[in-house]
MIKEMI-686354 format. One record per residue (C-alpha): residue number from 1; residue in three letters; x, z, y. Coordinates in steps of 0.5 Angstrom, whole numbers, plus 500, padded with zeros to 3 digits. Layout:
% residues N
{node NUM 'ALA' {X Z Y}}
...
//
This chain:
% residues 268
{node 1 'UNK' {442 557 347}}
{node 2 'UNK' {450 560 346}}
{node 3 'UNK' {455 555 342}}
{node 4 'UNK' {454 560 336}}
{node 5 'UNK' {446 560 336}}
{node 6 'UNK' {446 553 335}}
{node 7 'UNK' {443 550 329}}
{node 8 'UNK' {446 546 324}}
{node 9 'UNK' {440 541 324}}
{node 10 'UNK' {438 540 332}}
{node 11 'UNK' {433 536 334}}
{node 12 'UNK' {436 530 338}}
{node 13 'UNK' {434 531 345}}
{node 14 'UNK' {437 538 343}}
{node 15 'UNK' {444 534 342}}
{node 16 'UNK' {442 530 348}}
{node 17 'UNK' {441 536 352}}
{node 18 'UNK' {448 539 351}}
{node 19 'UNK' {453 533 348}}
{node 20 'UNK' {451 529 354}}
{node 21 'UNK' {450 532 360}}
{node 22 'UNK' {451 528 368}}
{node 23 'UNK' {459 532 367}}
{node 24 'UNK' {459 526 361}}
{node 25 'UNK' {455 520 363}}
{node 26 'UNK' {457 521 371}}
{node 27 'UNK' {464 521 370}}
{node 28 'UNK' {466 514 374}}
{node 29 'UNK' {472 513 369}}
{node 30 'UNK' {472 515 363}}
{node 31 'UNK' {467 513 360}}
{node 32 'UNK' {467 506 357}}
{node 33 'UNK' {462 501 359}}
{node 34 'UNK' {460 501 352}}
{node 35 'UNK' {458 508 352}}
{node 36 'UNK' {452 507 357}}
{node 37 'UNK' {450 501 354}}
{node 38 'UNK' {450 503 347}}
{node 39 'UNK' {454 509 343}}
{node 40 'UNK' {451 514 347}}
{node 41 'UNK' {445 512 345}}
{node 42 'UNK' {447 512 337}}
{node 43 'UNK' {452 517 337}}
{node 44 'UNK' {447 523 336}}
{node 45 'UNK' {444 521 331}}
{node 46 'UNK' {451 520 328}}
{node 47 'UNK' {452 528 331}}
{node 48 'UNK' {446 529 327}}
{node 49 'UNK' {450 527 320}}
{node 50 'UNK' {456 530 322}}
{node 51 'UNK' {454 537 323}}
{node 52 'UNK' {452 540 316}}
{node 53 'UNK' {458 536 313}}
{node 54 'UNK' {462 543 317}}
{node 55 'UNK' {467 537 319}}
{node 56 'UNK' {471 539 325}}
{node 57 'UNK' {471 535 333}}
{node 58 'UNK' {478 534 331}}
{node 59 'UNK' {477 531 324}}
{node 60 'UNK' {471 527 328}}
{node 61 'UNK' {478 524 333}}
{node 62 'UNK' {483 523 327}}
{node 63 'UNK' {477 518 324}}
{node 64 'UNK' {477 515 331}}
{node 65 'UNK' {485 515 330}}
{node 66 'UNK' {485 511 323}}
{node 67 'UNK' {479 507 325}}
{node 68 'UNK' {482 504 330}}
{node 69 'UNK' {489 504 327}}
{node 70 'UNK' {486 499 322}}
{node 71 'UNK' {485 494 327}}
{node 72 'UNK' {492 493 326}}
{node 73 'UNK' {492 490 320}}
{node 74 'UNK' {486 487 320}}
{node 75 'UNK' {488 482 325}}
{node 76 'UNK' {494 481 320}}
{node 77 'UNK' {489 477 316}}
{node 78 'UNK' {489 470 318}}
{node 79 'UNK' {483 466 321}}
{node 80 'UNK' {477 469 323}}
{node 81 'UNK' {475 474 319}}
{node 82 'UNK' {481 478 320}}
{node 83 'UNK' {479 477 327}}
{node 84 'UNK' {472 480 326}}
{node 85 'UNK' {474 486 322}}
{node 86 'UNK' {478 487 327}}
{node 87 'UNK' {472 488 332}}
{node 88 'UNK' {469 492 328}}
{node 89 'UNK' {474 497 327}}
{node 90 'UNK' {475 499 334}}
{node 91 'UNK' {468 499 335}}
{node 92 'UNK' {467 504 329}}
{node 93 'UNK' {473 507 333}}
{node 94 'UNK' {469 508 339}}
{node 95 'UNK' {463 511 336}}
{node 96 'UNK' {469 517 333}}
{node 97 'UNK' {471 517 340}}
{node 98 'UNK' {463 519 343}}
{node 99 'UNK' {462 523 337}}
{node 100 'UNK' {468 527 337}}
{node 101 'UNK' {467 530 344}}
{node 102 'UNK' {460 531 342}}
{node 103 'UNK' {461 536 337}}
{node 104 'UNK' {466 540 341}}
{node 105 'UNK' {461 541 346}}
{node 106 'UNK' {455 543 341}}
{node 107 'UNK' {459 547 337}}
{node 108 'UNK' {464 550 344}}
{node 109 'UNK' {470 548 341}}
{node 110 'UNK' {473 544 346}}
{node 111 'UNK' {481 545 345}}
{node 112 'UNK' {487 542 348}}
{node 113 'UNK' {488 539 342}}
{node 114 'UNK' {483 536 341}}
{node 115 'UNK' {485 533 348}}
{node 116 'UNK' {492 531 345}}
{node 117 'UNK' {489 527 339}}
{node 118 'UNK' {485 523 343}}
{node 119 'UNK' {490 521 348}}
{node 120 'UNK' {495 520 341}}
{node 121 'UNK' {489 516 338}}
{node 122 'UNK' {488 512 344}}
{node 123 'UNK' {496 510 346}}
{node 124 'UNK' {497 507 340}}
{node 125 'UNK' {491 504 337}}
{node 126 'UNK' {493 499 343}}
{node 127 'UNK' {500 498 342}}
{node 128 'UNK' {499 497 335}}
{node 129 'UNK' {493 491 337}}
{node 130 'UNK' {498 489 342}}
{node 131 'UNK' {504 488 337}}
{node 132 'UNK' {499 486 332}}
{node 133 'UNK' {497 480 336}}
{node 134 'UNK' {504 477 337}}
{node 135 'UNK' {505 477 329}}
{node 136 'UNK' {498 473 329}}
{node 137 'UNK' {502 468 334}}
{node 138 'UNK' {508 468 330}}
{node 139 'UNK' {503 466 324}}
{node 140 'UNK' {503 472 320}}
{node 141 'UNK' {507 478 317}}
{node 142 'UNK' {512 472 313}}
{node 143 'UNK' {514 467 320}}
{node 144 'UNK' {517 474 323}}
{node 145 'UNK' {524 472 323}}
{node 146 'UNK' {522 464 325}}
{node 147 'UNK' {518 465 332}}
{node 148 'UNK' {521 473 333}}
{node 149 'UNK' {519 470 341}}
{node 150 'UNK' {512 472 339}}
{node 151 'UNK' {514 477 336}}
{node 152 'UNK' {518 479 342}}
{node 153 'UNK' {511 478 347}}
{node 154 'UNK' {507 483 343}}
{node 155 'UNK' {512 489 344}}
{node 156 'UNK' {513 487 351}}
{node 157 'UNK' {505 487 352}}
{node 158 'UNK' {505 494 348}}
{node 159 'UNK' {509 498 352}}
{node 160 'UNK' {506 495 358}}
{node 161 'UNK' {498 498 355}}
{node 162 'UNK' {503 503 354}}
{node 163 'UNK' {506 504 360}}
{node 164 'UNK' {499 503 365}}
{node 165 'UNK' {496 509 360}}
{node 166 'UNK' {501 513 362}}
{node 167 'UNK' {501 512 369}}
{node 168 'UNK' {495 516 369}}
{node 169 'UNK' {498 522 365}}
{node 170 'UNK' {504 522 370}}
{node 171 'UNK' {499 523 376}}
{node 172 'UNK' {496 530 372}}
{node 173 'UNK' {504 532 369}}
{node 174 'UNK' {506 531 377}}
{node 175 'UNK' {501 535 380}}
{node 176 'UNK' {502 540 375}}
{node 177 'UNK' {508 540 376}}
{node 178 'UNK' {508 542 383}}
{node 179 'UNK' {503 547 382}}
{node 180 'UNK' {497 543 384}}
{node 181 'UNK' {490 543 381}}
{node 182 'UNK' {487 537 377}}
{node 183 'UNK' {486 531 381}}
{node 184 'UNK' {478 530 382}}
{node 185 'UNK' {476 525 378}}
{node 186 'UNK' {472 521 385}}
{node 187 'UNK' {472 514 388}}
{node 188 'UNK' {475 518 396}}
{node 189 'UNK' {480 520 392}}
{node 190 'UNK' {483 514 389}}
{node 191 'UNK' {481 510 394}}
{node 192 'UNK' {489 507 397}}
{node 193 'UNK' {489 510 404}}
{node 194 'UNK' {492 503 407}}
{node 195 'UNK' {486 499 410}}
{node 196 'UNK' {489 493 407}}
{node 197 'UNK' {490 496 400}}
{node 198 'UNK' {484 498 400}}
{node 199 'UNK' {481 492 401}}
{node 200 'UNK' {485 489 395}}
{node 201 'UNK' {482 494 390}}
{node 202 'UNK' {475 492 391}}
{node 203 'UNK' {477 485 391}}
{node 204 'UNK' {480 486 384}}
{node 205 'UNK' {473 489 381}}
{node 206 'UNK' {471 482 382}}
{node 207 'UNK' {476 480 376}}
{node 208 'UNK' {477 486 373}}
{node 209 'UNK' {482 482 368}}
{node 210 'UNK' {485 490 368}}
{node 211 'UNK' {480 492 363}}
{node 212 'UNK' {481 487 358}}
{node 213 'UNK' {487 491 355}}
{node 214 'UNK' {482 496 352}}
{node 215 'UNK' {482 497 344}}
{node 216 'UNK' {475 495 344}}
{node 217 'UNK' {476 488 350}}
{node 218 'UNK' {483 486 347}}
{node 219 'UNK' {480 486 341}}
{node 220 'UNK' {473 481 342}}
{node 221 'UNK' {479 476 346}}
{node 222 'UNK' {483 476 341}}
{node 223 'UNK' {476 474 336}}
{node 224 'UNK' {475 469 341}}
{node 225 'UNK' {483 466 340}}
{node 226 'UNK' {481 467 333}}
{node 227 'UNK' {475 462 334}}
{node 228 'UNK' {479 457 337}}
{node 229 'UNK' {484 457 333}}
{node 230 'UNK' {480 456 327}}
{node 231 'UNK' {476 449 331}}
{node 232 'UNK' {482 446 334}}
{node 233 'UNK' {487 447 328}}
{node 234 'UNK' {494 452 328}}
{node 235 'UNK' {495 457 333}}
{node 236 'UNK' {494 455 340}}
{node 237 'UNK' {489 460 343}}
{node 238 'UNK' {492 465 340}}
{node 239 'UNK' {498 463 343}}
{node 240 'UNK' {496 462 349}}
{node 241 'UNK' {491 468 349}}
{node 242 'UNK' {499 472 348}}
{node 243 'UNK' {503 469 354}}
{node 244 'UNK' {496 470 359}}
{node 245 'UNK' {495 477 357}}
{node 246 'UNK' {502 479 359}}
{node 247 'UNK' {503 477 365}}
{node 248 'UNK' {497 478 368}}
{node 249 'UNK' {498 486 363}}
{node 250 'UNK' {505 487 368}}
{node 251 'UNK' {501 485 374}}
{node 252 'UNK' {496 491 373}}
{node 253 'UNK' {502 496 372}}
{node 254 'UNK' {504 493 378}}
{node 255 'UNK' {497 494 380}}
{node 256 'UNK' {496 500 378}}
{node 257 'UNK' {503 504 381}}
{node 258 'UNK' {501 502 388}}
{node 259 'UNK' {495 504 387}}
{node 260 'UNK' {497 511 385}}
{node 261 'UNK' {502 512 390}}
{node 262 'UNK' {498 510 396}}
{node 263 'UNK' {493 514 394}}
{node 264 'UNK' {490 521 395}}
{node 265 'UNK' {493 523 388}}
{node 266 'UNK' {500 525 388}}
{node 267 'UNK' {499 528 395}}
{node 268 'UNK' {499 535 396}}
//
């Protein structure tokens, strides 16, 4: 059944059959935990809906872009609510993300586009929580020029977040660049070609701490800050959340370039 044949109203093992096949749920990185979990096994329902609206998979990634910028500003609202909202925004930006793909592949509409805006939306729905998250520290859009120290530690985590995404673009840039193929997404190829560093890399997934800087992890710490704050009084757990992450956000960068450059990545 070719893309232009396809009905408008598929049966759901019909979309399972083309919007998820192992290419998708096999790849070793870029699915999220979530979609193994849960958002592949409801996003084709939500396909199903989506597909006689005639919206386009480019349409379904700005949703995921909006959904996820306005975790920003809900976490601008103080206490636990704000916090609450927050989650339920980058969760709603998640299923967008599972979503978009899904309908590109239905309807064969997969573009470099499509691509560029995904990547737009997951770089800055980050650094925005990031930066959201120091304004909370700082407690609130009205104590900015009082606790710019806060302030600062969030946009120095966002760059950070920012900084490690494009590490990974810098991978394919530079392989482009020297007129190589895509590196293959696989374990040997990024695995470091020291013994001693590759040993250190296995040890870390055991503290996988790198992966909570993920809009959807990033934004259940910052809910559990939230809780704390809201049974202690004040702002400490949010505080403290802030001046954790942004060491431990350095020490993945730092991590992460080592772990690029003594691998088969950037090796002709």
């Amino acid at each position: 059944m070719t893309a232009g044949r396809r009905p408008t109203r598929p049966t759901i093992a019909q979309l399972r059959e083309i919007t998820q096949p192992p290419a998708v749920r096999g790849r070793r990185t870029a699915e999220h935990w979530t979609g193994d979990l849960y958002m592949r096994r409801i996003s084709p329902y939500v396909v199903r809906v989506l597909l006689p609206t005639g919206i386009s998979a480019n349409g379904v990634t700005w949703l995921m872009i909006v959904s996820g910028w306005l975790a920003a500003p809900a976490l601008l609202l103080p206490g636990i609510a704000g916090a609450v909202l927050a989650v339920l925004c980058t969760q709603l930006q998640m299923m967008w993300d599972a979503c978009d793909g899904e309908v590109a592949r239905w309807r064969g509409t997969a573009s470099p586009m499509g691509i560029f805006l995904d990547k737009v939306g997951h770089y800055t729905v980050e650094t925005l929580i990031a930066l959201a998250l120091g304004v909370r520290a700082a407690g609130g859009a009205g104590e900015i020029t009082d606790h710019l120290g806060w302030i600062c530690l969030g946009a120095l985590l966002a760059w950070l977040l920012c900084l490690n995404k494009a590490l990974n673009d810098m991978v394919h840039s530079a392989r482009a660049a020297a007129g190589l193929a895509r590196v293959a997404d696989t374990a040997e190829v990024s695995r470091p070609r020291s013994g001693l560093l590759a040993g250190l890399r296995q040890a870390a997934r055991f503290v996988p701490f790198h992966r909570i800087y993920h809009s959807i992890e990033l934004s259940l710490i910052i809910l559990v800050a939230a809780v704390v704050d809201a049974v202690a009084g004040g702002l400490d757990g949010t505080r403290v959340l802030l001046a954790v992450v942004v060491p431990l956000a350095l020490l993945s960068v730092l991590g992460h370039f080592v772990a690029i450059v003594a691998s088969h990545r950037v090796r002709a």
